[in-house]
DSSP file (Angstrom, degrees, kcal/mol; ACC not computed):
  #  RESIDUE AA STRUCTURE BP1 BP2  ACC     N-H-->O    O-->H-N    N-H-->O    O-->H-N    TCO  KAPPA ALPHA  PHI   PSI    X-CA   Y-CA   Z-CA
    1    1 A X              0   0    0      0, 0.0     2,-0.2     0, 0.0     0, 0.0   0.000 360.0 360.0 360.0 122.0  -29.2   18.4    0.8
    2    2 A X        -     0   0    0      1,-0.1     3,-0.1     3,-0.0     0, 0.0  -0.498 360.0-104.0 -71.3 138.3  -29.0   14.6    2.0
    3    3 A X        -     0   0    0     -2,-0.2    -1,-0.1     1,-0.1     3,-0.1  -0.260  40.1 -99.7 -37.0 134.2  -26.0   12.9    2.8
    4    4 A X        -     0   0    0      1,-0.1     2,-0.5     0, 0.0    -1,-0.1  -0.205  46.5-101.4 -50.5 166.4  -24.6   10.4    0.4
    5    5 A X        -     0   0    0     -3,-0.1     2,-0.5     1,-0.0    -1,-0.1  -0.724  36.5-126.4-101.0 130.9  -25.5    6.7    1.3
    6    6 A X        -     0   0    0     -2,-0.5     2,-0.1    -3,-0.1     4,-0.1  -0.643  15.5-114.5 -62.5 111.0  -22.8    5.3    2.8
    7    7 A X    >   -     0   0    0     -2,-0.5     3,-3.8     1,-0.1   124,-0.1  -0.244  43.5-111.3 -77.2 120.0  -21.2    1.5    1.3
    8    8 A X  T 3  S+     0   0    0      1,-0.3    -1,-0.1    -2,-0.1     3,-0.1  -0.117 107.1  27.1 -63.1 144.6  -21.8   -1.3    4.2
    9    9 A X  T 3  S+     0   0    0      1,-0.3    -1,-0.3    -3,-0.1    -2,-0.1  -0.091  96.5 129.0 109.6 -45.1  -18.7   -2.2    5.4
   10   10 A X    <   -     0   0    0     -3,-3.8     2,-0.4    -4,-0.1    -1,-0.3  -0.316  37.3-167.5 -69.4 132.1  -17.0    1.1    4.6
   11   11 A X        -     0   0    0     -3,-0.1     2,-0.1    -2,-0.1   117,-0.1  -0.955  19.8-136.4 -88.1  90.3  -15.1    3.2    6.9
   12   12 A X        -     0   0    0     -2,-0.4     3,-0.1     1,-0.1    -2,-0.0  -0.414  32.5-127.3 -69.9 116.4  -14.2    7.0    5.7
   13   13 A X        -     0   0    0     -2,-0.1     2,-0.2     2,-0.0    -1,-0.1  -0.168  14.3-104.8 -64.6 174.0  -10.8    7.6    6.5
   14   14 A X        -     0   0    0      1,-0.1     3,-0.2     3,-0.1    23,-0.0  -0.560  47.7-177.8 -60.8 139.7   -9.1   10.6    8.6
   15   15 A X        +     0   0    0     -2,-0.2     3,-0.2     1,-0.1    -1,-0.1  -0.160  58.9  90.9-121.0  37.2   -7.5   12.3    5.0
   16   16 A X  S    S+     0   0    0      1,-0.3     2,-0.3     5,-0.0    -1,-0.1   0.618  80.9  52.3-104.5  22.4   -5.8   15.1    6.7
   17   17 A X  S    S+     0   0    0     -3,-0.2     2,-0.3    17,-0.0    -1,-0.3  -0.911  93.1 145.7-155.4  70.3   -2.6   13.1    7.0
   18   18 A X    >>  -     0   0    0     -2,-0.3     4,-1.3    -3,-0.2     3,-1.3  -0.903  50.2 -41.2-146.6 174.2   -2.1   11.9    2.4
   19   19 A X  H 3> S+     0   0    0      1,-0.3     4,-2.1    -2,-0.3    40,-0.1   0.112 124.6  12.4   6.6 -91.5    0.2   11.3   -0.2
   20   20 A X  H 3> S+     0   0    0      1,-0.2     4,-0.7     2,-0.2    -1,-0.3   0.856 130.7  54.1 -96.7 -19.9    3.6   13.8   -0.6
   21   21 A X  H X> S+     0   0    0     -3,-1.3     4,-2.3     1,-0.2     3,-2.3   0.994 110.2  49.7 -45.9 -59.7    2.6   15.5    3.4
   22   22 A X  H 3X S+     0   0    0     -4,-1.3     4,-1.1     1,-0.3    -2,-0.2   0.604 107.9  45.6 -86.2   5.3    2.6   12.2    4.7
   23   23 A X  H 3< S+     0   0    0     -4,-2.1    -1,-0.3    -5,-0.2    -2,-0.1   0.294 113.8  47.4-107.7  32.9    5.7   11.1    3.4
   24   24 A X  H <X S+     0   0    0     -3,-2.3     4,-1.5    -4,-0.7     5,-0.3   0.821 118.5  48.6 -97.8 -57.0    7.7   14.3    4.4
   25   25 A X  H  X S+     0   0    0     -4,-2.3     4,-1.3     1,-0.3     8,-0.3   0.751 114.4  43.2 -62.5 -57.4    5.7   13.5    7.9
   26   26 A X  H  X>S+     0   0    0     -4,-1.1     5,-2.0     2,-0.2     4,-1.5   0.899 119.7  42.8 -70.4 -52.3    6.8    9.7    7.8
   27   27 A X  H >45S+     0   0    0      1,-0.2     3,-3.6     2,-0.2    -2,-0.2   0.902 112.2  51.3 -65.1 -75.9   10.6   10.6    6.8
   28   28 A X  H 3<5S+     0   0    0     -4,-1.5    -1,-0.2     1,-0.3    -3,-0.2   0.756 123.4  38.5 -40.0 -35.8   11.2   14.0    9.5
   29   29 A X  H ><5S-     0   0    0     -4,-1.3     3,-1.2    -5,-0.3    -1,-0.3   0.623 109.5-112.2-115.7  20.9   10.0   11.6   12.0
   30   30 A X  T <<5S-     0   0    0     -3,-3.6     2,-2.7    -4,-1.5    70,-0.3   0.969  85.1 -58.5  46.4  69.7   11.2    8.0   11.5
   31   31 A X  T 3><S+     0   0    0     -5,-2.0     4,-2.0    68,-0.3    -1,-0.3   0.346 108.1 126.8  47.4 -15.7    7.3    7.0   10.6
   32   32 A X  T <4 S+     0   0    0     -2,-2.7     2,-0.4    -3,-1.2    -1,-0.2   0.825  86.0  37.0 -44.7 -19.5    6.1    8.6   14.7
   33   33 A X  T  4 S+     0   0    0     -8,-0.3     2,-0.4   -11,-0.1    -4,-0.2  -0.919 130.3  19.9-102.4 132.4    3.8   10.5   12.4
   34   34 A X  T  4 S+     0   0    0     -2,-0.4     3,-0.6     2,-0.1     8,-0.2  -0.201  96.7  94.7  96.1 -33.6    2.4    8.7    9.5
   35   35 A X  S  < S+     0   0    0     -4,-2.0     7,-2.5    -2,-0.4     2,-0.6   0.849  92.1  50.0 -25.5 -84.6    3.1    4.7   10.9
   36   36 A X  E    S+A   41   0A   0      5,-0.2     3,-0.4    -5,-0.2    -1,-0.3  -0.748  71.8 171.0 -62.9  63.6   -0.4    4.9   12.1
   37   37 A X  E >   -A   40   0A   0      3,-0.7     3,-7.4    -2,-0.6    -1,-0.0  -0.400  64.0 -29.6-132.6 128.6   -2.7    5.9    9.9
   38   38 A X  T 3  S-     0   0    0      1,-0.3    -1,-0.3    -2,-0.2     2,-0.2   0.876 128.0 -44.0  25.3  59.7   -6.9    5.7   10.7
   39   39 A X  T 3  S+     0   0    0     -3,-0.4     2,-0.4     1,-0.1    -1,-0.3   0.270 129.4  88.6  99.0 -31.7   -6.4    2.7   12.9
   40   40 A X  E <  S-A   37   0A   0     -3,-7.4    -3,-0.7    -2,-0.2     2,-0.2  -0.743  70.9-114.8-117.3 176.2   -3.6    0.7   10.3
   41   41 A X  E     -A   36   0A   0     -2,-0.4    21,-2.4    21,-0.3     2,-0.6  -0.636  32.8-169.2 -98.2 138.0    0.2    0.8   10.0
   42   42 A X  E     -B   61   0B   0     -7,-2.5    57,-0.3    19,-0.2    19,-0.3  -0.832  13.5-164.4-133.5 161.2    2.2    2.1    6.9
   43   43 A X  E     -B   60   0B   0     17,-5.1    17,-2.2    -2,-0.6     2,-0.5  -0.730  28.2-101.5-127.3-169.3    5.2    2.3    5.3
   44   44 A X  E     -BC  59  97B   0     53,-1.4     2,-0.7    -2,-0.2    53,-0.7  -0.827  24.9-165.3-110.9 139.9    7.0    4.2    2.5
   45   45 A X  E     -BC  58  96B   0     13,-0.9    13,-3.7    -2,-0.5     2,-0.6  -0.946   4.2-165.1-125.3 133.0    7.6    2.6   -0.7
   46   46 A X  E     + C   0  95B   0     49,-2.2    49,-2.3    -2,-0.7     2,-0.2  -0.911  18.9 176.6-114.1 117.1   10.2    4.3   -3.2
   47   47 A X        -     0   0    0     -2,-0.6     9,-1.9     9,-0.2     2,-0.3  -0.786  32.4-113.0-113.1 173.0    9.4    2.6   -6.7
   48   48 A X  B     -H   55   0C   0     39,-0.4    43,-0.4     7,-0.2     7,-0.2  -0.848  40.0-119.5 -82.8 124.0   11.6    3.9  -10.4
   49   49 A X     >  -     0   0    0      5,-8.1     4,-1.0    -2,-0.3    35,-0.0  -0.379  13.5-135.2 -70.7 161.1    9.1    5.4  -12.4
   50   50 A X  T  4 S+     0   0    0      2,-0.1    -1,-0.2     1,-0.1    -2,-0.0   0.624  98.1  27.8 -98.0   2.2    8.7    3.6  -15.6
   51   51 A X  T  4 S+     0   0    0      3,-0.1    -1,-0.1     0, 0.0    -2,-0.1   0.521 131.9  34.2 -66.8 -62.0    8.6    6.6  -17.8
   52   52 A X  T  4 S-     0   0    0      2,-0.1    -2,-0.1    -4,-0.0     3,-0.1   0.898  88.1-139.4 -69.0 -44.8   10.4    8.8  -16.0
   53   53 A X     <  +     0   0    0     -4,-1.0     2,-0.2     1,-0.3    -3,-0.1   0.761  63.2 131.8  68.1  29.7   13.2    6.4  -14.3
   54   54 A X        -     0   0    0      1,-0.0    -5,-8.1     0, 0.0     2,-0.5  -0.667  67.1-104.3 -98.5-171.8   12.7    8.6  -11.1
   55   55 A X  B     -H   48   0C   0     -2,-0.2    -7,-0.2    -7,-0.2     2,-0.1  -0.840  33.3-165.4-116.5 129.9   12.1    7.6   -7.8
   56   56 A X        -     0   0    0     -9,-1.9     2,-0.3    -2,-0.5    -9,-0.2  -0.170   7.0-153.5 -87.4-168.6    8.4    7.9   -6.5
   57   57 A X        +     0   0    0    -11,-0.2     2,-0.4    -2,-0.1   -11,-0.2  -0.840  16.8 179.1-173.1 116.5    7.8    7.7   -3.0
   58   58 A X  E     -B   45   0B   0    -13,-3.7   -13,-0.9    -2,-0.3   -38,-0.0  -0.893  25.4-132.7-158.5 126.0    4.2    6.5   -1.7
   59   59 A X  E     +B   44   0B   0     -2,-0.4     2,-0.3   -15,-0.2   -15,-0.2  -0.251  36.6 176.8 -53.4 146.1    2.7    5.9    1.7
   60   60 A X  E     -B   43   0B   0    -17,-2.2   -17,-5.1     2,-0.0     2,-0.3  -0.957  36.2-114.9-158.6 158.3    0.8    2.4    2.1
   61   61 A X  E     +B   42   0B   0     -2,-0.3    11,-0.7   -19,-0.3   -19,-0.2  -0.566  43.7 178.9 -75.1 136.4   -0.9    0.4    4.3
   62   62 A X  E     -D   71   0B   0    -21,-2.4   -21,-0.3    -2,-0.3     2,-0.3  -0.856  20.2-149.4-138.1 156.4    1.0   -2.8    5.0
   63   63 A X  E     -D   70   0B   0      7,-0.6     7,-1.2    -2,-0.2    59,-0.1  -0.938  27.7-116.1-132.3 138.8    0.7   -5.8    7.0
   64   64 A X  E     +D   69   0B   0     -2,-0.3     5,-0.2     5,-0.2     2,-0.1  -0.163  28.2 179.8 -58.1 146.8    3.3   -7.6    8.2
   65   65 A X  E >   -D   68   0B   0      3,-1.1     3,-1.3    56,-0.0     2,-0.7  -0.736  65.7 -67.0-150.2  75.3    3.7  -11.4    6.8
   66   66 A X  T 3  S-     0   0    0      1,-0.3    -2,-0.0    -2,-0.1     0, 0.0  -0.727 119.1 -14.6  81.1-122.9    7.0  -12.9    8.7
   67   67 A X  T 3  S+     0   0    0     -2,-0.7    -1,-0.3    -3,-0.1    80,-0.1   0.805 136.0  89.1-101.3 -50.2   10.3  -10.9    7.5
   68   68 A X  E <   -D   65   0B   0     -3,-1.3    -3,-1.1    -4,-0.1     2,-0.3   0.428  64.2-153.3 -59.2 174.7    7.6   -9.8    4.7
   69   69 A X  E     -DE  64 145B   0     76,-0.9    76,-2.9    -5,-0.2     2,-0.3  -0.934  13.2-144.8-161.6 141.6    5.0   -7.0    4.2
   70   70 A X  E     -D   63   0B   0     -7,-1.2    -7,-0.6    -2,-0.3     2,-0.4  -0.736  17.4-176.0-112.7 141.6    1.9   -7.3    2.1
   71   71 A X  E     -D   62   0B   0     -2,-0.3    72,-1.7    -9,-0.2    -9,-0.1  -0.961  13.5-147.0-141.0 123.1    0.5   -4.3    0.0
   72   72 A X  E     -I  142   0D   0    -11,-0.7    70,-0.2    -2,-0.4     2,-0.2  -0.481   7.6-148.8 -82.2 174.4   -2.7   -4.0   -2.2
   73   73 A X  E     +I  141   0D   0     68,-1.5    68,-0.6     1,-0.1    -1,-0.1  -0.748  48.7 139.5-131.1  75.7   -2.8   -1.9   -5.2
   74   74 A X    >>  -     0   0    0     -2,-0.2     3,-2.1    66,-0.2     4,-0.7   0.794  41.6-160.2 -92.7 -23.9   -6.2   -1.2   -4.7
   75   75 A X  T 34 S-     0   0    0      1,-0.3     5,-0.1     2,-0.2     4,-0.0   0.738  75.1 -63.3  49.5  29.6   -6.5    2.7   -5.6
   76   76 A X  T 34 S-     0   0    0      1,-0.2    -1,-0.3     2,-0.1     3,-0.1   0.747  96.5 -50.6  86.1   3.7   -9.8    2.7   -3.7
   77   77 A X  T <4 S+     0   0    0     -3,-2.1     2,-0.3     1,-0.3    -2,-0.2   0.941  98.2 159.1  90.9  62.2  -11.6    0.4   -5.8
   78   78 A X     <  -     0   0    0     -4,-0.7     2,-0.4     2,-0.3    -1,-0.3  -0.864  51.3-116.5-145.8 118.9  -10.6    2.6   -9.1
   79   79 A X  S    S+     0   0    0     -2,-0.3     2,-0.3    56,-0.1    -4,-0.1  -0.086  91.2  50.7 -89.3  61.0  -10.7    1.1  -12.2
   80   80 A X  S    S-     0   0    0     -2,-0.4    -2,-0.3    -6,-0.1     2,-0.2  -0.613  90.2 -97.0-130.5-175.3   -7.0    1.2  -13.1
   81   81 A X        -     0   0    0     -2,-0.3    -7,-0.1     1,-0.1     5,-0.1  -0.652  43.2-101.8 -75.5 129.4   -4.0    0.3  -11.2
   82   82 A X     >  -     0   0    0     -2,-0.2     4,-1.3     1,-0.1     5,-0.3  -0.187  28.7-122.6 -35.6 130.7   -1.9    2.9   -9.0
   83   83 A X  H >> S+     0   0    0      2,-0.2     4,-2.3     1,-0.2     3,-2.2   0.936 108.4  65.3 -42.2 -55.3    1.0    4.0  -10.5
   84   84 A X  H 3> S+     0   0    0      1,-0.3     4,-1.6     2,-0.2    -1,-0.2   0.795 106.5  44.0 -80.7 -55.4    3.2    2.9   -7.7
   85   85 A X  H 3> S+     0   0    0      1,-0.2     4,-0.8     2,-0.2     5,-0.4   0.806 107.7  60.9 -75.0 -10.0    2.2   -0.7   -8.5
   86   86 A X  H <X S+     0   0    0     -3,-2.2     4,-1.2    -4,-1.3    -2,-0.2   0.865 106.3  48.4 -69.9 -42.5    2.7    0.0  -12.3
   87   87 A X  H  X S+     0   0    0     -4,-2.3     4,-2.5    -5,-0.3   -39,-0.4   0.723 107.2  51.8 -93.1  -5.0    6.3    0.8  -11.6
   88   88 A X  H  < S+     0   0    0     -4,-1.6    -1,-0.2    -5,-0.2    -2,-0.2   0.611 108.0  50.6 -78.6  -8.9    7.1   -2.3   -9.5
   89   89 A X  H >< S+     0   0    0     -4,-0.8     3,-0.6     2,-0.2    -2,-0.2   0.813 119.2  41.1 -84.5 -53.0    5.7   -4.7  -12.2
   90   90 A X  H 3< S+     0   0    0     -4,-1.2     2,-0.6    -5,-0.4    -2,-0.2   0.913 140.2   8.8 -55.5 -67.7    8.2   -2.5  -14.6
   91   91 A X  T 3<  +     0   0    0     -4,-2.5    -1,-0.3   -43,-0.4   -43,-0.2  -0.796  61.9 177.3-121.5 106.7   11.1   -2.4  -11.9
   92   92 A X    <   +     0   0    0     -3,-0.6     2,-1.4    -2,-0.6    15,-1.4   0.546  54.3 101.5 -76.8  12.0   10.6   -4.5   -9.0
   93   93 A X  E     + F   0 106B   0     13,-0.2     2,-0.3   -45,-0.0    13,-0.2  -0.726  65.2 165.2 -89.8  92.2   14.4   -3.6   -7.1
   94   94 A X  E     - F   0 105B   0     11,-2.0    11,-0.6    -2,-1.4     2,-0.6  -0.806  41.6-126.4-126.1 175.0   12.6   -1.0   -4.6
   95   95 A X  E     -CF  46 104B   0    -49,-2.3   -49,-2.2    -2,-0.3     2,-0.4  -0.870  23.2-176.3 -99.8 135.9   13.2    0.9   -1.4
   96   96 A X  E     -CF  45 103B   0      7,-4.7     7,-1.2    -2,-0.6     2,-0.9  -0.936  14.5-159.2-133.9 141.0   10.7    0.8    2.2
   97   97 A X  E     -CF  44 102B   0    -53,-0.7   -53,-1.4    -2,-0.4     2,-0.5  -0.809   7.1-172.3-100.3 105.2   11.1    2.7    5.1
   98   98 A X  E >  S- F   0 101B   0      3,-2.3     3,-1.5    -2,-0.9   -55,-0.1  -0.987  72.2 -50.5 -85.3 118.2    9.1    0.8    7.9
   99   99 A X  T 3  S-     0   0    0     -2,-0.5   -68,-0.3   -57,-0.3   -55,-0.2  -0.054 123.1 -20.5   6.0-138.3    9.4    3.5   10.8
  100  100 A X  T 3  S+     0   0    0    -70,-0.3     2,-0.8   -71,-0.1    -1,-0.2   0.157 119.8  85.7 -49.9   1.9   13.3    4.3   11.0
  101  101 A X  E <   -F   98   0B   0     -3,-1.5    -3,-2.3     2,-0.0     2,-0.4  -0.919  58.3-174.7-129.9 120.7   14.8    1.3    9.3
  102  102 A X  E     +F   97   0B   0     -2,-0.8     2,-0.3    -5,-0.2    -5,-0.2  -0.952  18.9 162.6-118.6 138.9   14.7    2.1    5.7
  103  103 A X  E     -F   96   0B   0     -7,-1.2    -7,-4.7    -2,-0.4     2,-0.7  -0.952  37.2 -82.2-150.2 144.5   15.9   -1.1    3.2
  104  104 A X  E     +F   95   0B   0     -9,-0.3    44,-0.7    -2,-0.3    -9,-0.2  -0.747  44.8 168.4  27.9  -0.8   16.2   -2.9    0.2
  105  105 A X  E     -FG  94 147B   0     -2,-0.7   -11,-2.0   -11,-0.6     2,-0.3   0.230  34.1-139.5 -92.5 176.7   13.6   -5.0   -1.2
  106  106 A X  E     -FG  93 146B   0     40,-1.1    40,-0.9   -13,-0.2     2,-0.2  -0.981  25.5-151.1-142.1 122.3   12.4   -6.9   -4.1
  107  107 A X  E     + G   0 145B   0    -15,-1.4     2,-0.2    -2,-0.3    38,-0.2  -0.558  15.5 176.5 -87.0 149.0    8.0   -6.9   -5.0
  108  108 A X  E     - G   0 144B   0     36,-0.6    36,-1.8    -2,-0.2   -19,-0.1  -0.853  36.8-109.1-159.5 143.9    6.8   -9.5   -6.4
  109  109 A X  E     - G   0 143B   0     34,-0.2     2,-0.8    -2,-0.2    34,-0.2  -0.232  41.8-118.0 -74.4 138.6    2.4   -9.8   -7.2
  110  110 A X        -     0   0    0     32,-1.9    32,-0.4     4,-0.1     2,-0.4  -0.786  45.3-177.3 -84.2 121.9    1.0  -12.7   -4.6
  111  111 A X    >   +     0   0    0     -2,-0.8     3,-0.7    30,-0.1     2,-0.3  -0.954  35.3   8.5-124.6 141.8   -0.5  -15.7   -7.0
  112  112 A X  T 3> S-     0   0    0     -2,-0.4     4,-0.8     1,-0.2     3,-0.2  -0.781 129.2 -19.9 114.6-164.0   -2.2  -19.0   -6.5
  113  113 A X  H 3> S+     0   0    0     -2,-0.3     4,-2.1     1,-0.2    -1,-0.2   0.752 133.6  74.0 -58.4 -30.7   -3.6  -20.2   -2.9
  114  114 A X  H <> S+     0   0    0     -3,-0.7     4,-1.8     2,-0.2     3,-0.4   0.900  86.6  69.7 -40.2 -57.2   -0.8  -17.4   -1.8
  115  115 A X  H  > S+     0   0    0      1,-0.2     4,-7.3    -3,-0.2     5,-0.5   0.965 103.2  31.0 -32.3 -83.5   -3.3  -14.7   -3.0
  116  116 A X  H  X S+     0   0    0     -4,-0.8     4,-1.5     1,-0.2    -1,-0.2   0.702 110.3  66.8 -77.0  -2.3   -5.8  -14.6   -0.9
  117  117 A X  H >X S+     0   0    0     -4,-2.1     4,-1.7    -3,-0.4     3,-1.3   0.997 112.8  39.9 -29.5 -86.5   -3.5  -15.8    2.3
  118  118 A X  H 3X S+     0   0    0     -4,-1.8     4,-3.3     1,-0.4     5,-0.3   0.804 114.1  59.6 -60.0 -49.4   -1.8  -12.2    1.9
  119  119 A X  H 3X S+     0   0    0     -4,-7.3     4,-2.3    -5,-0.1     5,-0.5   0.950 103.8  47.6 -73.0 -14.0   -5.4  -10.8    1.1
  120  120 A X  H <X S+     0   0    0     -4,-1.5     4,-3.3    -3,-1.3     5,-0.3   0.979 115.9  41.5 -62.8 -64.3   -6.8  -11.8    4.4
  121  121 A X  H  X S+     0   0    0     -4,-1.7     4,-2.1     1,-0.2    -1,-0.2   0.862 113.5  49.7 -68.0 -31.4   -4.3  -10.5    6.4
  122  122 A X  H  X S+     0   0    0     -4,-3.3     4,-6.1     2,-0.2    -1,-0.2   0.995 118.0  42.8 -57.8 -56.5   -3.8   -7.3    4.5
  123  123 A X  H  < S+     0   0    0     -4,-2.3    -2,-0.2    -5,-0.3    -3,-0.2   0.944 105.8  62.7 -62.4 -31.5   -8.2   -6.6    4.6
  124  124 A X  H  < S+     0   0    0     -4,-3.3     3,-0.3    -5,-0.5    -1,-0.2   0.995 109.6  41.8 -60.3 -46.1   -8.0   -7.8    8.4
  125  125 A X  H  < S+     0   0    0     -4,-2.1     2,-0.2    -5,-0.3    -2,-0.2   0.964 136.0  14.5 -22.8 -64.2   -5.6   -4.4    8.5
  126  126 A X  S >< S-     0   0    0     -4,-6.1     3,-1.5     1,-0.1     4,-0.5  -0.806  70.4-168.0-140.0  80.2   -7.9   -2.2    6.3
  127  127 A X  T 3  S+     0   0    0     -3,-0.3     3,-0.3     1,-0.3     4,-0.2   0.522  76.1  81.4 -51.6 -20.5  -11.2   -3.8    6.0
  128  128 A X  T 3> S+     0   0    0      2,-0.2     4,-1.4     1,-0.2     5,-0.5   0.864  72.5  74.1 -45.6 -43.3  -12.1   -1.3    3.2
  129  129 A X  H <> S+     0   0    0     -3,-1.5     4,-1.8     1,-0.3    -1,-0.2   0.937  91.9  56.1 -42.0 -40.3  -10.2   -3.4    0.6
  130  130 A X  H >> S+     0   0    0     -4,-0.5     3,-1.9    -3,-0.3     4,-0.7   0.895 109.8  48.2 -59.6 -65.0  -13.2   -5.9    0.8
  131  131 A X  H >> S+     0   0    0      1,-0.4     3,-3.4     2,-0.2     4,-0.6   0.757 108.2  55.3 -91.5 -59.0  -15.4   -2.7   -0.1
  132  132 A X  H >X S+     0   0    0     -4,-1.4     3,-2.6     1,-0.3     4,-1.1   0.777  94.3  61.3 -40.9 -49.3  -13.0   -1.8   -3.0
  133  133 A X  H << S+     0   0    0     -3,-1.9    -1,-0.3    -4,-1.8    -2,-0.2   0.788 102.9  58.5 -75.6 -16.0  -13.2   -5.2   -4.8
  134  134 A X  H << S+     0   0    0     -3,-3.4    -1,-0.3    -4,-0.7    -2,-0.2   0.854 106.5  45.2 -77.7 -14.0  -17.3   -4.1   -5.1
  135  135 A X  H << S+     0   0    0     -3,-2.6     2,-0.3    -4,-0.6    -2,-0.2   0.708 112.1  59.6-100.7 -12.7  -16.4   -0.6   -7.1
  136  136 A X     <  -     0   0    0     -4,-1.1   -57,-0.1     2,-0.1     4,-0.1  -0.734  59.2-159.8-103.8 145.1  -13.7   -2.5   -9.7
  137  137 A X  S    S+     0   0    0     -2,-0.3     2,-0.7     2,-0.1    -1,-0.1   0.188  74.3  93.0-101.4  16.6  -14.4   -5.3  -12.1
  138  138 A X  S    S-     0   0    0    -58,-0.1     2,-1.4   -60,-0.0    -2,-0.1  -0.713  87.1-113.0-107.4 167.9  -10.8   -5.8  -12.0
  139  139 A X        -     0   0    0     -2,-0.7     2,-0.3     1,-0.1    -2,-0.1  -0.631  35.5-133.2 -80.0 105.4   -9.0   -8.3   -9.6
  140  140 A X        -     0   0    0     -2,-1.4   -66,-0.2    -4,-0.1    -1,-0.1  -0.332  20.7-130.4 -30.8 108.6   -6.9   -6.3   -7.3
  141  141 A X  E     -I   73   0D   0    -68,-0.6   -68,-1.5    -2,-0.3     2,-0.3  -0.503  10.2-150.6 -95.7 157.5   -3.3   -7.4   -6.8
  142  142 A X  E     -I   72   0D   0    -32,-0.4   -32,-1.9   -70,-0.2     2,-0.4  -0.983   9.9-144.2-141.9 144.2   -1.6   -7.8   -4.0
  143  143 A X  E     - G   0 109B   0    -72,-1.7   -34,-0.2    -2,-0.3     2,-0.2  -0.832   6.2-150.5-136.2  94.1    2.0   -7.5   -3.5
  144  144 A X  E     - G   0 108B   0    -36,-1.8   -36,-0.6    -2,-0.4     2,-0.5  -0.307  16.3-155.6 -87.4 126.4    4.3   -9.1   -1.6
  145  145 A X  E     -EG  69 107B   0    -76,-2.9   -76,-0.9    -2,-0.2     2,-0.5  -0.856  12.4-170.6-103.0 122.9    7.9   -6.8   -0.2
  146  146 A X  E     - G   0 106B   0    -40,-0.9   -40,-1.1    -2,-0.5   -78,-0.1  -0.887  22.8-130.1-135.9 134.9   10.8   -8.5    0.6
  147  147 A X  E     - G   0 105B   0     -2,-0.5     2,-0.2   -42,-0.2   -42,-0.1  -0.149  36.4-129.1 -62.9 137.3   14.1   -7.3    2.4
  148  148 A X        -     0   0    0    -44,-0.7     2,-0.1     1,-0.2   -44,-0.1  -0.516  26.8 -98.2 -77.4 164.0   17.5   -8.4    0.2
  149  149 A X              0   0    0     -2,-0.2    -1,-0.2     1,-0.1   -45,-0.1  -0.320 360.0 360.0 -67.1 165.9   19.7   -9.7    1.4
  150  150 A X              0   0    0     -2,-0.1    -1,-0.1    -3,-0.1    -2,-0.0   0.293 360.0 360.0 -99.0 360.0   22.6   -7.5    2.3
């Protein structure tokens, strides 16, 4: 049986490290396990579900933007949206644990010239995300975190 053909550009991540492991992994060690994931950094994002009104909890890949931290909602080039990002559009008042300092924030979707700022620096992170935008016809958002004030 041949190997699938691989998509140029594409990297297959490490998976052994994913969703509700790695953010028991990320919390028990103030992010020394989980930060660093296949090469990029993450944090934990705690959204209200918009059905449920509970609180989700989901690793992502982030890149830092200032005081800020940029996040796609890429699902892998999947044509829907994550949940995660479905329930910041619904309630954007969220929590993220960057290693040990867990805060506060407010999402809001990057638009304009802004956009594709926030995507460079997020695909210079995780270079897949250029791969992704070939398996969706939809535009991929990307999603800008910012600590409240206290």
């Amino acid at each position: 049986m041949s190997q699938p053909q691989q998509e140029p550009g594409y990297t297959p991540p490490d998976t052994s490290l994913l969703n509700a492991e790695h953010v028991a992994r990320y919390r028990e060690t103030e992010g020394r396990v989980g930060h660093e994931w296949n090469g990029a950094t993450c944090l934990l994002l705690t959204t209200t579900g918009r059905i449920s009104g509970q609180e989700r909890e989901t690793p992502l890949i982030y890149a830092p933007d200032g005081y800020d931290y940029i996040v796609v909602a890429s699902k892998g080039g999947a044509p829907e949206h994550p949940n995660w990002y479905l329930n910041l559009i619904a309630h954007p008042d969220i929590t993220v644990q960057v290693l040990a300092d867990r805060f506060p924030a407010v999402a809001r979707e990057a638009v304009g010239e802004e956009y594709q700022r926030a995507w460079d620096l997020a695909a210079a992170r995780w270079p897949n995300y250029n791969v992704y935008t070939q398996r969706t016809e939809r535009r991929i958002p990307v999603v800008i975190l910012s600590r409240r004030s206290r």
